[in-house]
C-alpha positions as CSV (number, residue, x, y, z in Angstrom):
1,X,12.8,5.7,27.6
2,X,10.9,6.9,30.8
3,X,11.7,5.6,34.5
4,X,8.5,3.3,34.3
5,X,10.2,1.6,31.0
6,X,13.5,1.5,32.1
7,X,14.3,-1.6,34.9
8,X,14.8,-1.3,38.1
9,X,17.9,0.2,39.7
10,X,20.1,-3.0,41.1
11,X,20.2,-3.5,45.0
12,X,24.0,-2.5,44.8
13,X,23.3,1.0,42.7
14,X,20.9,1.3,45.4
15,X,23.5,1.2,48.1
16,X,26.3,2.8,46.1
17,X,23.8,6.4,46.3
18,X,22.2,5.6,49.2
19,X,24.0,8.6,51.7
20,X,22.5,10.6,48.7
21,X,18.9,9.2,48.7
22,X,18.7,9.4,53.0
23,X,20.2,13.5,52.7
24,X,17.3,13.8,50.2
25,X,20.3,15.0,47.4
26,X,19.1,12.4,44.5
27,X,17.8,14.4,41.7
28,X,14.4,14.2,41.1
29,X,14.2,11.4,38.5
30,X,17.0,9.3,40.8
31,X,14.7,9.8,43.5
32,X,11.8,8.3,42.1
33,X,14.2,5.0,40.5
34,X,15.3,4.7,44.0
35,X,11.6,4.3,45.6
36,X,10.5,2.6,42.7
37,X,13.2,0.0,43.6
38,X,12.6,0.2,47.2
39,X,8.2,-0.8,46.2
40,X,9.5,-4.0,45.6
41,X,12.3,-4.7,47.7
42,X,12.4,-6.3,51.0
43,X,15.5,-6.2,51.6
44,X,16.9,-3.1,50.3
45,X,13.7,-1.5,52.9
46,X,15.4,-3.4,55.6
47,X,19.0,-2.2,55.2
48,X,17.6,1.4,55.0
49,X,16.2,0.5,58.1
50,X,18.9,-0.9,60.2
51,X,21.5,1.4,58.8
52,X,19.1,4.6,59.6
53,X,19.5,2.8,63.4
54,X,23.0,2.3,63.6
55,X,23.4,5.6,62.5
56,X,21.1,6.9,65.1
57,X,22.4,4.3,67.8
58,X,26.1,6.2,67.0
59,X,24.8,9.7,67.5
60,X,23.0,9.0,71.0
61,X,26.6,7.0,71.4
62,X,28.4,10.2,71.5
63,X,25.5,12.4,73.6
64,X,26.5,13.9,77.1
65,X,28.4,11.3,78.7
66,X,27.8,12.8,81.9
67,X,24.2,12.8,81.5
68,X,21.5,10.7,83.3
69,X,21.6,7.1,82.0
70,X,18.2,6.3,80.0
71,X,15.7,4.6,82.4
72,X,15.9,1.0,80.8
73,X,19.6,0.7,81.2
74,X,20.8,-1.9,83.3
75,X,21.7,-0.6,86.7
76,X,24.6,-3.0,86.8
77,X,25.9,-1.6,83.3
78,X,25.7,1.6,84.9
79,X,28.3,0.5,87.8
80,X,30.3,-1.0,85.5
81,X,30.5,1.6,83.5
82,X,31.0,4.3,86.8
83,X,34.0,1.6,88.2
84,X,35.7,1.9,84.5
85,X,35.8,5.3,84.7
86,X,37.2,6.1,88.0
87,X,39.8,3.7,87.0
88,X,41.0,5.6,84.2
């Protein structure tokens, strides 16, 4: 039975690999079950998404914490932040 017979891969098989399928270490025919699943599912994209973020969120997290602040934050998270630190 080829990959266009068989059904989809669930939502949950989908998230049980997905480490795998972001590191691009599926094989080949897992690879294409996984983006044949993620064609038709909304929500699957969406988790992809916001995990993909939190994931990049975390490592910008942990960047030089004595670097310059990005220019959109809050200048009075900055001080709060400064006051915190002195403090400890």
């Amino acid at each position: 039975m080829s990959a266009q017979e068989r059904p989809y891969i669930t939502c949950q098989e989908l998230l049980d690999f997905l480490h795998l399928y972001l590191e691009d270490e599926l094989p080949e025919e897992r690879q294409r079950e996984f983006d044949r699943h993620l064609a038709v599912c909304d929500p699957c994209r969406a988790y992809i998404r916001q995990y993909e973020d939190a994931i990049r969120l975390g490592k910008a997290a942990f960047g030089d914490p004595d670097g310059p602040a990005q220019a959109d934050t809050p200048e009075e998270l900055v001080q709060a932040i400064l006051r915190t630190r002195r403090k400890a």
